[in-house]
PADO-755469 format. One record per residue (C-alpha): residue in one letter; x, y, z; residue number from 1. Coordinates in pm, 1 decimal, decimal comma, padded with zeros to 6 digits, always signed. Layout:
BEGIN
<A; <X; Y; Z>; NUM>
...
//
This chain:
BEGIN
<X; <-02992,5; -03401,7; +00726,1>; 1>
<X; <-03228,3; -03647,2; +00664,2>; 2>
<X; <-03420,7; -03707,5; +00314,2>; 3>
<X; <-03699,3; -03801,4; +00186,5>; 4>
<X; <-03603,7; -04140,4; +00150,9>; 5>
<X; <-03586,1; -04183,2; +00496,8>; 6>
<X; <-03889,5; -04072,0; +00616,1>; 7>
<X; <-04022,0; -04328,6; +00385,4>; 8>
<X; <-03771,1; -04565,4; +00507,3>; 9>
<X; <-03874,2; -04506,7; +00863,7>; 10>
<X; <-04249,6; -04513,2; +00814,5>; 11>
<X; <-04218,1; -04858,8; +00697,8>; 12>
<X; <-03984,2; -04991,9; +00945,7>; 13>
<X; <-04267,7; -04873,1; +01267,3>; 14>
<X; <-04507,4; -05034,0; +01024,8>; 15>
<X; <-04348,9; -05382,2; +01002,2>; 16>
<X; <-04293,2; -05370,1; +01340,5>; 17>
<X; <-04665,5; -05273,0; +01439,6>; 18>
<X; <-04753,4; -05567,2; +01252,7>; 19>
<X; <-04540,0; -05794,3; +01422,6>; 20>
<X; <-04626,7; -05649,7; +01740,5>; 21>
<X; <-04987,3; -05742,5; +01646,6>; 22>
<X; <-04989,9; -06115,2; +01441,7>; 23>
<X; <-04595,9; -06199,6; +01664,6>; 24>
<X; <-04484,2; -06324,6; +01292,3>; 25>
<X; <-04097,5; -06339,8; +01357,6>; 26>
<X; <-03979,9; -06266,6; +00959,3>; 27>
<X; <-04177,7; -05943,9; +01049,1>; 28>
<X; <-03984,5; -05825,8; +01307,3>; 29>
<X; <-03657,9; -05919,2; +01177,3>; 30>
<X; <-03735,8; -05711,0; +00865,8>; 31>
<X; <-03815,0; -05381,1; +01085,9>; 32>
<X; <-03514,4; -05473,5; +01247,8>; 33>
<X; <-03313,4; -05445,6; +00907,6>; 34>
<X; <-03423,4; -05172,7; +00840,7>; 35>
<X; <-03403,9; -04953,7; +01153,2>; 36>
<X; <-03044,8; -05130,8; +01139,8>; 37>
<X; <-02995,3; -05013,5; +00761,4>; 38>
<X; <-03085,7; -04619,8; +00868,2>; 39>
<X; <-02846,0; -04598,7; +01155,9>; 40>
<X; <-02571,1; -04748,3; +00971,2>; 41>
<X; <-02619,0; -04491,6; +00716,9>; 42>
<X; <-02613,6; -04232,4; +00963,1>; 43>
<X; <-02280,3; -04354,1; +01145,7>; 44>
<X; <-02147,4; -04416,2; +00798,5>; 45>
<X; <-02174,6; -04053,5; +00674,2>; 46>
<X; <-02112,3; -03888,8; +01023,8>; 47>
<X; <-01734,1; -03775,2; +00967,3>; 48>
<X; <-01723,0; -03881,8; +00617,9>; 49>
<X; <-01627,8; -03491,6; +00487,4>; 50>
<X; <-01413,2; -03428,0; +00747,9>; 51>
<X; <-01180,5; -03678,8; +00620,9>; 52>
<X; <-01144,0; -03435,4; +00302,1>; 53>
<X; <-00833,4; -03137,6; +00283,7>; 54>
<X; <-00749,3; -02981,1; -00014,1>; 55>
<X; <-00596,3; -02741,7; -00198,2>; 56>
<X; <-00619,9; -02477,9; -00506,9>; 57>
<X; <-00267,1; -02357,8; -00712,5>; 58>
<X; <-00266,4; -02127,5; -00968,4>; 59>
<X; <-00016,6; -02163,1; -01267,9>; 60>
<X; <+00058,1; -01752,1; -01291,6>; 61>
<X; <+00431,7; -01819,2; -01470,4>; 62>
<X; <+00619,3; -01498,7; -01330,7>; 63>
<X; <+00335,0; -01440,2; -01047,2>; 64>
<X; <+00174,1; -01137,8; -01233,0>; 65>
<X; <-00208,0; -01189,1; -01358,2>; 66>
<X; <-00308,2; -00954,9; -01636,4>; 67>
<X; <-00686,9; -00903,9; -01729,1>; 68>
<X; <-00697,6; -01120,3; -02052,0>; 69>
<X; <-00451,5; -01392,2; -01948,8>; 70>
<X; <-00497,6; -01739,6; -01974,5>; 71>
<X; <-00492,1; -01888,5; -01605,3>; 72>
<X; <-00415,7; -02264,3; -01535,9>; 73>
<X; <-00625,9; -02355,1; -01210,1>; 74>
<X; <-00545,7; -02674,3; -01004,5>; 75>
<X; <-00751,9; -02820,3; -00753,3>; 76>
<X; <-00660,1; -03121,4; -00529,3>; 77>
<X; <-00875,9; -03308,6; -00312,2>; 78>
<X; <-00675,7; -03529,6; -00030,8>; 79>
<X; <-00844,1; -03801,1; +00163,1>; 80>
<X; <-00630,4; -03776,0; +00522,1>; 81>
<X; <-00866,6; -04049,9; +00679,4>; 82>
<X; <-00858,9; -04459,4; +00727,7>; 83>
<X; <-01177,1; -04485,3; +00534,6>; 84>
<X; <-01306,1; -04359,5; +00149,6>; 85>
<X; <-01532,9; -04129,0; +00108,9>; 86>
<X; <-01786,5; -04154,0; -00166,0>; 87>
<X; <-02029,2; -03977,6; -00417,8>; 88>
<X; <-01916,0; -03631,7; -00342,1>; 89>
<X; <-02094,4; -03347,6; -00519,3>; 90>
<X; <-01938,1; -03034,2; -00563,6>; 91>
<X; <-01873,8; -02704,7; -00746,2>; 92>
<X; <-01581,4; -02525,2; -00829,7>; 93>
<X; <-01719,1; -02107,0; -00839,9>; 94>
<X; <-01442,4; -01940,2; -01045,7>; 95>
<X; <-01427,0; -01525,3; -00960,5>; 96>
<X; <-01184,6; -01468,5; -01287,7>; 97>
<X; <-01407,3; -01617,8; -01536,0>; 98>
<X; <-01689,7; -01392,5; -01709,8>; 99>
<X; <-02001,6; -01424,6; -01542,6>; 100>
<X; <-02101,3; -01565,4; -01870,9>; 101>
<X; <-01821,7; -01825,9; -01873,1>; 102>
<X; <-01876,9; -02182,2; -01861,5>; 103>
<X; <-01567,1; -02170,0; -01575,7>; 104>
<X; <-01809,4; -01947,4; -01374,0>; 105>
<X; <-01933,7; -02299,3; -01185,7>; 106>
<X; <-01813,9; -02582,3; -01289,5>; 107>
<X; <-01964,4; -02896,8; -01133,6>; 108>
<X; <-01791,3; -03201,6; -01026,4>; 109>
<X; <-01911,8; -03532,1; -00924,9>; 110>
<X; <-01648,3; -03760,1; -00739,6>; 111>
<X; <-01716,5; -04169,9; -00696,4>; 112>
<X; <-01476,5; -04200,3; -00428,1>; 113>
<X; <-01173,2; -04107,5; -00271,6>; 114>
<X; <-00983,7; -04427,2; -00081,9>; 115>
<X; <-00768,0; -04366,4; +00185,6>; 116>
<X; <-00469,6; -04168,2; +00124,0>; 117>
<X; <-00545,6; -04139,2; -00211,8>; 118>
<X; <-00617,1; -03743,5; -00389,0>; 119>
<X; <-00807,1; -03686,8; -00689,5>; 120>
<X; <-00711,9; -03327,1; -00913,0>; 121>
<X; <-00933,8; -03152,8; -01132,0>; 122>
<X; <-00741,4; -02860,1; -01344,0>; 123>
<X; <-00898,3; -02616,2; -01572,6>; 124>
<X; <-00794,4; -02313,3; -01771,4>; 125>
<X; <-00992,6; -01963,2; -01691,2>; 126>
<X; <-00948,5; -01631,0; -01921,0>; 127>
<X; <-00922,9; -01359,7; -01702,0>; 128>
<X; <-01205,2; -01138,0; -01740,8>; 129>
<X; <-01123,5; -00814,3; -01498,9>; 130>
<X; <-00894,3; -00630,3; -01268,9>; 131>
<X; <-00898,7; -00625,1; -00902,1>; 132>
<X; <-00867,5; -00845,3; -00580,4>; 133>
<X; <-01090,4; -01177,9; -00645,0>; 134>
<X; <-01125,9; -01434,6; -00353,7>; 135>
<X; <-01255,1; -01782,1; -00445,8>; 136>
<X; <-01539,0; -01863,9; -00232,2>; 137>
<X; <-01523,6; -02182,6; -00020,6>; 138>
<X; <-01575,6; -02508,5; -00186,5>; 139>
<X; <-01932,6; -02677,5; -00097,6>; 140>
<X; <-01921,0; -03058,5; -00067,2>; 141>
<X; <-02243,8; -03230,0; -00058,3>; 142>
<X; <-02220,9; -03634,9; -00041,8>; 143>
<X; <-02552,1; -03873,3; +00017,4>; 144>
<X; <-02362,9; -04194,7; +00062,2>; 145>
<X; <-02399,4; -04481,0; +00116,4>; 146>
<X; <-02805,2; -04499,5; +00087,1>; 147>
<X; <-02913,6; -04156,5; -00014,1>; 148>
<X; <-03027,8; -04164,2; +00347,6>; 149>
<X; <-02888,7; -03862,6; +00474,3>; 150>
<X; <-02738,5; -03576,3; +00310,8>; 151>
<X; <-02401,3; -03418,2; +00441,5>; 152>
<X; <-02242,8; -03129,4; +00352,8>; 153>
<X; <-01904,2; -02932,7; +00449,9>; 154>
<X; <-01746,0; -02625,5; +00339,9>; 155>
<X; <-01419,1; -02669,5; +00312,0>; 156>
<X; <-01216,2; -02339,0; +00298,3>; 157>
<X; <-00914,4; -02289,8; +00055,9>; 158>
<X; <-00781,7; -01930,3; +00108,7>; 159>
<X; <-00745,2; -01826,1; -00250,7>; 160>
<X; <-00686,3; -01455,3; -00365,4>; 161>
<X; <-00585,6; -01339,2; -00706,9>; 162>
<X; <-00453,5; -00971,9; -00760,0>; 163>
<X; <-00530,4; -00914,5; -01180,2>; 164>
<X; <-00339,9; -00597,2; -01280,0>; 165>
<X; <-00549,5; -00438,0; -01537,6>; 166>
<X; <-00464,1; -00488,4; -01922,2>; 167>
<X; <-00189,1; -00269,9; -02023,4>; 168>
<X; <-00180,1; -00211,1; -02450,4>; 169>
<X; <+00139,1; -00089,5; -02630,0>; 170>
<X; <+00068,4; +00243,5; -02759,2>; 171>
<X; <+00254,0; +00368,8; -03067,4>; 172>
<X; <+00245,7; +00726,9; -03030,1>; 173>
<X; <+00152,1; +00973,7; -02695,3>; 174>
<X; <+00141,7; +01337,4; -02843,4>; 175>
<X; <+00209,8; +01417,8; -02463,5>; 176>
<X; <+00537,3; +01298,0; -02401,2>; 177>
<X; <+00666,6; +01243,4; -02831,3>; 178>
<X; <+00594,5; +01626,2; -02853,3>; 179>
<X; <+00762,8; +01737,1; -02538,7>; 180>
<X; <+01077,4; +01515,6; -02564,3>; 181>
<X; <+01102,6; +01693,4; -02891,7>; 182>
<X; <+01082,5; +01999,4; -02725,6>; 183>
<X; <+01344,6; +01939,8; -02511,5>; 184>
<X; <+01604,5; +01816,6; -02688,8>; 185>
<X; <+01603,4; +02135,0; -02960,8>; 186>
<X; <+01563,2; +02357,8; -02676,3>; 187>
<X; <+01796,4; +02246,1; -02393,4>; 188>
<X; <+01687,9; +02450,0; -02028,6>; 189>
<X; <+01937,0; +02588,6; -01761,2>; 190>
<X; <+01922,0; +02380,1; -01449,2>; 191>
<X; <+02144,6; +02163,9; -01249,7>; 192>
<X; <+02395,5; +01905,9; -01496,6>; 193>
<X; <+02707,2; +01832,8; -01640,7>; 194>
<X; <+02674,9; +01994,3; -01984,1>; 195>
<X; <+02788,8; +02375,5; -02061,4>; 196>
<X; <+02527,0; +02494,0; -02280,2>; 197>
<X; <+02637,2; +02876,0; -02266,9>; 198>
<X; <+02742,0; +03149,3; -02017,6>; 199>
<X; <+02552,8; +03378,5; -01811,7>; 200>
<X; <+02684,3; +03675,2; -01622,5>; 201>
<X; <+02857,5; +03601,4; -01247,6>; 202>
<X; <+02590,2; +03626,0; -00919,3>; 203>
<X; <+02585,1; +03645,7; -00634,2>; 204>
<X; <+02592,3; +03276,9; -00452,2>; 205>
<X; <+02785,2; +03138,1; -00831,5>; 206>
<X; <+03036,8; +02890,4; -00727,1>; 207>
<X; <+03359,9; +03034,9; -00801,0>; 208>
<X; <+03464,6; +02711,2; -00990,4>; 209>
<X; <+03170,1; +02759,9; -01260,1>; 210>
<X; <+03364,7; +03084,6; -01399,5>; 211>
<X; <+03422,3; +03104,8; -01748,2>; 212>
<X; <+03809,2; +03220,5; -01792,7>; 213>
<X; <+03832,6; +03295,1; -02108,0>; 214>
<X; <+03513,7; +03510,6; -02092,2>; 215>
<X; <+03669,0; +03696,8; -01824,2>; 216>
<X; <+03995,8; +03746,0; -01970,0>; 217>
<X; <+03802,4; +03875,0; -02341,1>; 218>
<X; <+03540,1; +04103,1; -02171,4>; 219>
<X; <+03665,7; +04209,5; -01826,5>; 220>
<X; <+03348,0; +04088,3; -01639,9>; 221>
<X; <+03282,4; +03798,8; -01415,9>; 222>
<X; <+03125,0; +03531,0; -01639,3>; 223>
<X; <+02942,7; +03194,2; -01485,2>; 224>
<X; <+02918,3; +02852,4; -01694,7>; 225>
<X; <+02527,7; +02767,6; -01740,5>; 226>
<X; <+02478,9; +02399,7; -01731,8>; 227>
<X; <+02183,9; +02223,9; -01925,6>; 228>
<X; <+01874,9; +02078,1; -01695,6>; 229>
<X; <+01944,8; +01723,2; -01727,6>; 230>
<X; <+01651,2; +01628,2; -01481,9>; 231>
<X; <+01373,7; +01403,3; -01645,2>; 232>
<X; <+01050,6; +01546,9; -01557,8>; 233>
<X; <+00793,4; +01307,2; -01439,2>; 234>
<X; <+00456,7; +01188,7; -01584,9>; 235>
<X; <+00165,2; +01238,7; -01312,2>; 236>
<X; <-00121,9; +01055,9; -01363,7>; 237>
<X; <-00470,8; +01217,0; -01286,6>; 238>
<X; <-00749,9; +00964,1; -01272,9>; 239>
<X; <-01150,0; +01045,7; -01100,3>; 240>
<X; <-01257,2; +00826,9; -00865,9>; 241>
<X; <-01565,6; +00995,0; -00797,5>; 242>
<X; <-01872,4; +00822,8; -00729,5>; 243>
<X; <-02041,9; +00954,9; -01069,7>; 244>
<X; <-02381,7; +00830,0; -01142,6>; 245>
<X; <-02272,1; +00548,1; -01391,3>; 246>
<X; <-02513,0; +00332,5; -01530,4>; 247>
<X; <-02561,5; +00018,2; -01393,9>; 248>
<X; <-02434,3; -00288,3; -01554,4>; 249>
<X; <-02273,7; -00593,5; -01508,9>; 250>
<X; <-02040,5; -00542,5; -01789,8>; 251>
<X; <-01659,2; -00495,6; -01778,2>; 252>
<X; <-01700,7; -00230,3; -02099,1>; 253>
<X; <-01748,3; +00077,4; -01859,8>; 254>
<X; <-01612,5; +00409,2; -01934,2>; 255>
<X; <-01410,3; +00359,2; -01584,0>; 256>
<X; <-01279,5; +00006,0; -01666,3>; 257>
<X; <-01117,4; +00176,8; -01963,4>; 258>
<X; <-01011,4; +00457,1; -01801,4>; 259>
<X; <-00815,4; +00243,8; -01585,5>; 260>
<X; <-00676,6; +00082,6; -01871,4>; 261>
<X; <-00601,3; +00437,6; -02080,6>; 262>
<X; <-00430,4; +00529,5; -01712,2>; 263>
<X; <-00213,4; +00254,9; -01727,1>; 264>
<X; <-00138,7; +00182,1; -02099,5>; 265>
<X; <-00021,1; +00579,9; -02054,9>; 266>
<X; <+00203,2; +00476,0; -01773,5>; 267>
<X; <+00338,0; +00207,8; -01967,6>; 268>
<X; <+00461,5; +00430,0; -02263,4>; 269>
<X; <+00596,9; +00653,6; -01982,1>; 270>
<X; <+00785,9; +00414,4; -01824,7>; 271>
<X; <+00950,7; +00279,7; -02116,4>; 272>
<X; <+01104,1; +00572,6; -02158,8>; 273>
<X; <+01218,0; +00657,8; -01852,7>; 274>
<X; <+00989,0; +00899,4; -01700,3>; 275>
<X; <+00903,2; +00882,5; -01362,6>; 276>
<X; <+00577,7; +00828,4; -01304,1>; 277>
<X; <+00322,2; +01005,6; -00989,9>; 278>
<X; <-00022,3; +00938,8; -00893,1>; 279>
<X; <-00301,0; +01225,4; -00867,9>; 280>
<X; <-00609,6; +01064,6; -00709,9>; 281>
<X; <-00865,2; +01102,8; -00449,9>; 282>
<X; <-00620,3; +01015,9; -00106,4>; 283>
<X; <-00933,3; +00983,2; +00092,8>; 284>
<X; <-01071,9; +00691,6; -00065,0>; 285>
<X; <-00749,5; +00525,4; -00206,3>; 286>
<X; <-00444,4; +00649,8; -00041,1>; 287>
<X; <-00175,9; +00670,1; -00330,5>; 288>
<X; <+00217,8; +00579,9; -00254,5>; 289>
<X; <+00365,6; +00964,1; -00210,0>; 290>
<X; <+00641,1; +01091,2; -00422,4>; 291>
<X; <+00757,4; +00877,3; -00737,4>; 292>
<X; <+00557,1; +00565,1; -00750,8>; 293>
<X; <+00718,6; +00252,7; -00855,0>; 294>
<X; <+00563,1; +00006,3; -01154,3>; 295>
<X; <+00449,4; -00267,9; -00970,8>; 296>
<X; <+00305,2; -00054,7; -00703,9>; 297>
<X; <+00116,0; +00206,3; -00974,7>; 298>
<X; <-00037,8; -00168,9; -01109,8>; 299>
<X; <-00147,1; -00269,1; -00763,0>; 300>
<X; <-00294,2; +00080,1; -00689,6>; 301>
<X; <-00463,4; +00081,4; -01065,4>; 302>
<X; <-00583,4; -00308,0; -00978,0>; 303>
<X; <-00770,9; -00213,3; -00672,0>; 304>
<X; <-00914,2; +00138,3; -00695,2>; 305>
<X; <-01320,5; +00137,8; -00811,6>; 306>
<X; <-01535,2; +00444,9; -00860,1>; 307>
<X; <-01589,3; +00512,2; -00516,5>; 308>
<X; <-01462,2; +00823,1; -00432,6>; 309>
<X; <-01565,5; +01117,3; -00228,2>; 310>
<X; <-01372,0; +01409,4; -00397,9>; 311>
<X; <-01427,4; +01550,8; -00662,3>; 312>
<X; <-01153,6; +01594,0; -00952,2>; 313>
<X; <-01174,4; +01995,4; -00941,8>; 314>
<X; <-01112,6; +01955,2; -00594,8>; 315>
<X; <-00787,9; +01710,9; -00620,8>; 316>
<X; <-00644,4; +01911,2; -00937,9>; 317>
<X; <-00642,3; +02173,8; -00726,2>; 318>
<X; <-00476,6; +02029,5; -00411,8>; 319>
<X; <-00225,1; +01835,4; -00644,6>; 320>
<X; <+00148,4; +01927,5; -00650,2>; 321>
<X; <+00271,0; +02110,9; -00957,3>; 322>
<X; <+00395,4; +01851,2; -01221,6>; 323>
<X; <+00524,9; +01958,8; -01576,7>; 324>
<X; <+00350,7; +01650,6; -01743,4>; 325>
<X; <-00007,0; +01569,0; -01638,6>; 326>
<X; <-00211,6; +01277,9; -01800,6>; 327>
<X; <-00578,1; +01365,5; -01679,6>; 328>
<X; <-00788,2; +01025,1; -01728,5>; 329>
<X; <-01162,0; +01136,5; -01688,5>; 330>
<X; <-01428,2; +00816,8; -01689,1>; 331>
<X; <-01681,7; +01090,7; -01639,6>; 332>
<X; <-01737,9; +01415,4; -01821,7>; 333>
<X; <-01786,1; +01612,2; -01526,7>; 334>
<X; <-01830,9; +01991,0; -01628,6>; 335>
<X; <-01678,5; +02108,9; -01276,0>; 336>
<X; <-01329,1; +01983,9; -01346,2>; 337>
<X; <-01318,2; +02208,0; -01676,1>; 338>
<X; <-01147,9; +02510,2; -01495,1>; 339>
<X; <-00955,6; +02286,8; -01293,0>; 340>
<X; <-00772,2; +02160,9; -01587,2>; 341>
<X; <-00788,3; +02507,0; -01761,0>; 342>
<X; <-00605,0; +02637,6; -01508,3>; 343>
<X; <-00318,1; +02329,3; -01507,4>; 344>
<X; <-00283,1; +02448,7; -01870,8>; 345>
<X; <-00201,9; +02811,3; -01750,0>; 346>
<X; <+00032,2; +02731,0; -01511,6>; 347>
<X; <+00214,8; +02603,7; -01756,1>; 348>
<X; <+00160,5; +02233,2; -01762,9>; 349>
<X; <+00238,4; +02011,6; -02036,8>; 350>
<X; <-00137,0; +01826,5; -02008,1>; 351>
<X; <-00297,8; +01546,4; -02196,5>; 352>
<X; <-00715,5; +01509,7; -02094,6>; 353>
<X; <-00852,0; +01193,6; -02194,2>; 354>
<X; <-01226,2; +01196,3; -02158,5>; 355>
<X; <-01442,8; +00852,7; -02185,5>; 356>
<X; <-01764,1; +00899,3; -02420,9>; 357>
<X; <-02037,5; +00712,0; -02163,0>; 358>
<X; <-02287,6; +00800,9; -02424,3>; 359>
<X; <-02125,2; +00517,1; -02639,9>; 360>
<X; <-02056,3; +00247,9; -02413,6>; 361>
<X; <-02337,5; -00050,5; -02387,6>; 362>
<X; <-02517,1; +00093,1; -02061,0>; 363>
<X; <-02525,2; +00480,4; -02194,6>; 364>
<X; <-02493,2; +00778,4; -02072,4>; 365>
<X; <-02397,1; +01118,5; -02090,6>; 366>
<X; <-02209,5; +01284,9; -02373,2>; 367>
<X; <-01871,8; +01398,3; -02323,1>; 368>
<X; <-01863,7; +01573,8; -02668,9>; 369>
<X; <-01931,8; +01926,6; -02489,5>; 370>
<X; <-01659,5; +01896,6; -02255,5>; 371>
<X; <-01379,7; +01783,4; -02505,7>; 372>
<X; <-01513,6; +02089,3; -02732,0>; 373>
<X; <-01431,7; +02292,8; -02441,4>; 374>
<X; <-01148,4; +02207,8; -02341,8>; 375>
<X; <-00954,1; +02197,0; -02693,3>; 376>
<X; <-01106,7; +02570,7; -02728,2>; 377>
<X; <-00892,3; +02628,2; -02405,4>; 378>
<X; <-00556,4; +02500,8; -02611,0>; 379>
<X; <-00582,1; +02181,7; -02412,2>; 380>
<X; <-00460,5; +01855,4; -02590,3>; 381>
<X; <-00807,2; +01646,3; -02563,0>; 382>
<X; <-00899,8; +01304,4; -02630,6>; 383>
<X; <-01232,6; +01142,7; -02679,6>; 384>
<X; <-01242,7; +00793,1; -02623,7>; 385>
<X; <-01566,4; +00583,3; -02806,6>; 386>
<X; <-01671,2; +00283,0; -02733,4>; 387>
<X; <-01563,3; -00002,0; -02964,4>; 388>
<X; <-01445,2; -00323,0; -02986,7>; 389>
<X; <-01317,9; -00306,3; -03349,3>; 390>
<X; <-00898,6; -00379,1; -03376,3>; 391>
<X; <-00865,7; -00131,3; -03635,2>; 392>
<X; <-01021,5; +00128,9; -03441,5>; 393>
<X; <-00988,4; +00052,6; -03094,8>; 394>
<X; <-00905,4; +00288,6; -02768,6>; 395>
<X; <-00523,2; +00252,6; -02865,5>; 396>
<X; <-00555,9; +00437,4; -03205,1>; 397>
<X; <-00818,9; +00720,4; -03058,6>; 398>
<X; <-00519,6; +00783,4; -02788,0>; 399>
<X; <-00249,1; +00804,0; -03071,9>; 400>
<X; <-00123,8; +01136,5; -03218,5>; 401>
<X; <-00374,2; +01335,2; -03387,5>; 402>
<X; <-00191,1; +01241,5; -03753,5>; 403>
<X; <-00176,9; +00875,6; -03607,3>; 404>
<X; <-00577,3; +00870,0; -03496,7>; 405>
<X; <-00674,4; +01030,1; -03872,7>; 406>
<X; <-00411,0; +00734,9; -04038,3>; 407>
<X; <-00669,2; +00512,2; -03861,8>; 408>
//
């Protein structure tokens, strides 16, 4: 594309030449020539001149996983594949991890020249700034050389996508699953194991080979062994994906970026002690794996999912298999999923509901006080997660044990 420079360029060369047309002064005409001359060699000059350019971005990810909150080493190479340099390149480098704040946000770059063969690398290091799937947008190279004549540009297209898991915190205590491991151990159920915890009398269907002997030969009556239930019951997590009306913001503090990260900070503390862990979501909008759900898969599913959804939590509590511990992870505090959860609590479910406050986040919102008064009047284990940034009082301690969150 032409500039302004050459319009300029080109009015004077017709003028020179109208004069020499006019007073046949030779210097004239050799001086429109030179410059006619001067703006097609430009032109030829820059013709290909970006095509010459390939390149390509790496990421320095250590073990492959990206965390919101990591520290990401970005690498970009520029490779000159022709006979001839290139020069003055103008680009930017558009960065989807960094906070759209961030100085690594765009980053521009101005390149002398590349000669033949030769690559030129420009690294930088980017702090994460939020979950999901990012794509880094084509690079834009702009060049003006040699004159400032013409103006070239290219996109040149570096397939780049970044899966960020969302941050996952240690949590010291989880009244949900400390309480009910308790449980179990001092009060050992019948089920299908290896351990004798007692005898029962014989029935019908009893394998003959679980008859207690010596109960027979002191009472006279068929007696059957009763084994101890050494099954680990699962942790299913409940998270609403319903399209709520949030307040707008461009922030990364929303009550359902941390209820993404209460959902999988929960999962964490789960699966460090062996629980198997299950997904409880809308299936329309975000199809979760079936059945027990493996880590890395539960942090893919967690990276991707957005409040989007078309069902509403009542509604998927109460198509949801029966699960003996239930983490429900509300963003929202939506009133209608009150006697959903009541009645997970009467079925006998071992629940946890964490409820976001969206009153105290940045944007606002509603007040989830009501609900949580509710629900702990309905013998429900309720948290109420607040807004703030403060290490001695942040979303970790709120989730902790009651006698944990008053230490705090």
């Amino acid at each position: 594309m032409p500039t302004k420079r050459t319009l300029w360029l080109t009015t004077a060369a017709l003028l020179l030449y109208f004069f020499a047309n006019q007073t046949q002064v030779g210097w004239l005409y050799i001086m429109s020539a030179l410059l006619l001359g001067t703006l097609i060699a430009a032109w030829l000059f820059g013709l290909r001149a970006l095509r010459r350019l390939t390149g390509i971005r790496t990421l320095d990810a250590g073990d492959g996983e990206v965390y919101e909150g990591d520290s990401l080493g970005v690498e970009l190479t520029l490779n000159n594949v022709g006979k001839a340099g290139v020069y003055q390149i103008r680009t930017a480098e558009a960065c989807p991890l960094a906070a759209p704040d961030s100085p690594q946000r765009e980053m521009k770059v101005f390149l002398p020249e590349i000669t033949p063969g030769d690559s030129v690398k420009f690294s930088y290091t980017v702090d994460v700034d939020r979950r999901g799937l990012h794509t880094f947008p084509p690079l834009l190279l702009r060049t003006r050389a040699p004159f400032g004549l013409f103006r070239r540009q290219r996109k040149l297209d570096m397939p780049t996508r970044v899966l960020v898991y969302p941050e996952v915190r240690p949590l010291r205590h989880l009244s949900l699953l400390d309480y009910t491991r308790a449980q179990q151990s001092a009060r050992p159920k019948s089920g299908l194991g290896s351990e004798v915890i007692g005898v029962r009398p014989f029935r019908s269907g009893d394998s003959p080979r679980h008859i207690h002997w010596r109960s027979l030969a002191r009472t006279g009556q068929l007696m059957s062994k009763e084994f101890a239930d050494e099954a680990q019951p699962g942790l299913a997590l409940a998270l609403d994906l319903f399209a709520h009306p949030y307040a707008a913001t461009d922030s990364k503090h929303t009550p359902f970026e941390w209820a993404v990260k209460v959902a999988v900070s929960v999962a964490d503390y789960a699966r460090l002690r062996n629980y198997p862990l299950y997904i409880i979501a809308d299936d329309e909008t975000y199809p979760a794996p079936g059945g027990a759900v493996a880590w890395h898969a539960l942090l893919q599913y967690l990276a991707r999912v957005q409040p989007v959804g078309k069902q509403r939590f009542n509604a998927v509590l109460e198509r949801a298999a029966v699960y003996s511990l239930v983490a429900a992870v509300l963003p929202y505090p939506d009133d209608d999923a009150r006697a959903a959860l009541i009645a997970l609590r009467y079925r006998g479910c071992s629940l946890l509901a964490v409820l976001m406050n969206p009153q105290s986040f940045p944007a606002g919102g509603l007040s989830a006080q009501p609900l949580v008064e509710a629900l702990s009047a309905a013998q429900i284990d309720t948290r109420l997660i607040q807004f703030n940034t403060e290490t001695s009082h942040d979303w970790t301690t709120q989730l902790s044990a009651p006698e944990e969150a008053l230490k705090a």
